[in-house]
N, C-alpha and C positions, 0 to 999 in steps of 0.2 A: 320446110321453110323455117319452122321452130327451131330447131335443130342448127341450120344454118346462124340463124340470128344468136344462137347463144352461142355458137363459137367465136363468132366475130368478136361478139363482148368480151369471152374469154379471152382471144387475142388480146383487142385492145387493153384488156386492164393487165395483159401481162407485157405489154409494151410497154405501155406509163411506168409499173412497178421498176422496169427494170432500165428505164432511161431515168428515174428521179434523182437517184443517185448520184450519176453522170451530170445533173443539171443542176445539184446543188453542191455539187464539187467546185463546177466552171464559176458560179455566182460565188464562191469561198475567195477561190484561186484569180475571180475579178478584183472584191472588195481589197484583196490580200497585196493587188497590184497596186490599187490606187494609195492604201494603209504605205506599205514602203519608200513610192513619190517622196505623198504627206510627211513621212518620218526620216526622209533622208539618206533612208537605206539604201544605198546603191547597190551594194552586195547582192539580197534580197529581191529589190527589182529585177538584177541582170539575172540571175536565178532563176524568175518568171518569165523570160522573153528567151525565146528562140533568139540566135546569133543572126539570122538573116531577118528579125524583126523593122518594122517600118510603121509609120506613126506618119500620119495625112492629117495635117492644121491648114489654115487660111494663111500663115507663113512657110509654108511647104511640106517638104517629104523628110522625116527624121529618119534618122538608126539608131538603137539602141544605145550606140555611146553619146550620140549629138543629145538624147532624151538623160540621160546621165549627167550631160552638161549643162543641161538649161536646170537641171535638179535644185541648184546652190543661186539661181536667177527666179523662181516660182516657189513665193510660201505660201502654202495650203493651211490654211489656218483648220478648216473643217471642213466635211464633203458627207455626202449621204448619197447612197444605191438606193434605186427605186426599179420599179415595172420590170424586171427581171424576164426576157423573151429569148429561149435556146434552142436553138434549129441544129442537128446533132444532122451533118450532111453526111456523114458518114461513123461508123465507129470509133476514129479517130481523129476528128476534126468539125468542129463546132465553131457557129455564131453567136454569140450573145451580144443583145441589144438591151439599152436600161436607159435609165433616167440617171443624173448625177444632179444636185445640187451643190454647189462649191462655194466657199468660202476664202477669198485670197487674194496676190497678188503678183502680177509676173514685170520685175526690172521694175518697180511702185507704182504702175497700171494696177487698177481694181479690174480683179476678170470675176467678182462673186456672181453668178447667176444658176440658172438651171440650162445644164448640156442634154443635148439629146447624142448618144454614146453609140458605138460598136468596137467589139473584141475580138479578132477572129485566133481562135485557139487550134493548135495541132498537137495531137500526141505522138511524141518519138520516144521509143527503148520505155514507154510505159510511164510517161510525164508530160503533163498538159501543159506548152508553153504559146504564152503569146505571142503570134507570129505579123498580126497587124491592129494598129487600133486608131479612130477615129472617133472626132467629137465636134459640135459646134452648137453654138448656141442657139439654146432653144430662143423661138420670137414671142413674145409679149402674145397675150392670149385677148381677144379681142377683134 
């Protein structure tokens, strides 16, 4: 039973070792999505999303060009990543859930608040692109 129980540990801590990397890639390659939004970068953005990418808001279903074009409509004055949660469903395709805090404004609507966020990332030819992402605002705590 000794025996048994330290393989498992063994397993497990060579699971974690070797998913950490994988999950602070995905939280890099998050932050890195929302940094480009914020800065305008179109280029960069489309770089991060998959072609068949989709983007689910309380005004509907985006494509990566429709989210291109609200780009120059939403100023991100500042944002912050938090609570960082990655479910790696397989080798090549991961969730990541986090906290965003945001600073800004979409068409001179105030949207600053705290989002509760999802990413879903796929790896194709060896490149994690975002394939869907989703956000609403988190509710008043109380």
């Amino acid at each position: 039973m000794k025996r048994y129980l330290t393989f498992v540990a063994f397993l497990a801590t060579a699971i974690l070792a070797t998913a950490s990397p994988e999950t602070e890639l995905l939280q890099s390659k998050t932050t890195a999505l929302w940094q480009s939004f914020k800065d305008r970068k179109s280029d960069d953005f489309k770089k991060l999303c998959s072609p068949d990418y989709r983007s689910l808001y309380a005004e509907g279903t985006l494509t990566v060009q429709q989210e291109l074009e609200n780009m120059n409509q939403i100023e991100l004055k500042s944002f912050s990543l938090s609570a960082f949660n990655v479910v790696m469903w397989n080798p090549d395709s991961a969730l990541v859930t986090y906290k965003a805090r945001a600073d800004g404004s979409a068409a001179g609507e105030d949207i600053s608040g705290d989002y509760n966020v999802g990413t879903v990332w796929q790896k194709t030819n060896g490149e994690w692109r975002a394939v869907f992402h989703s956000e609403i605002k988190a509710m008043p705590a109380g």
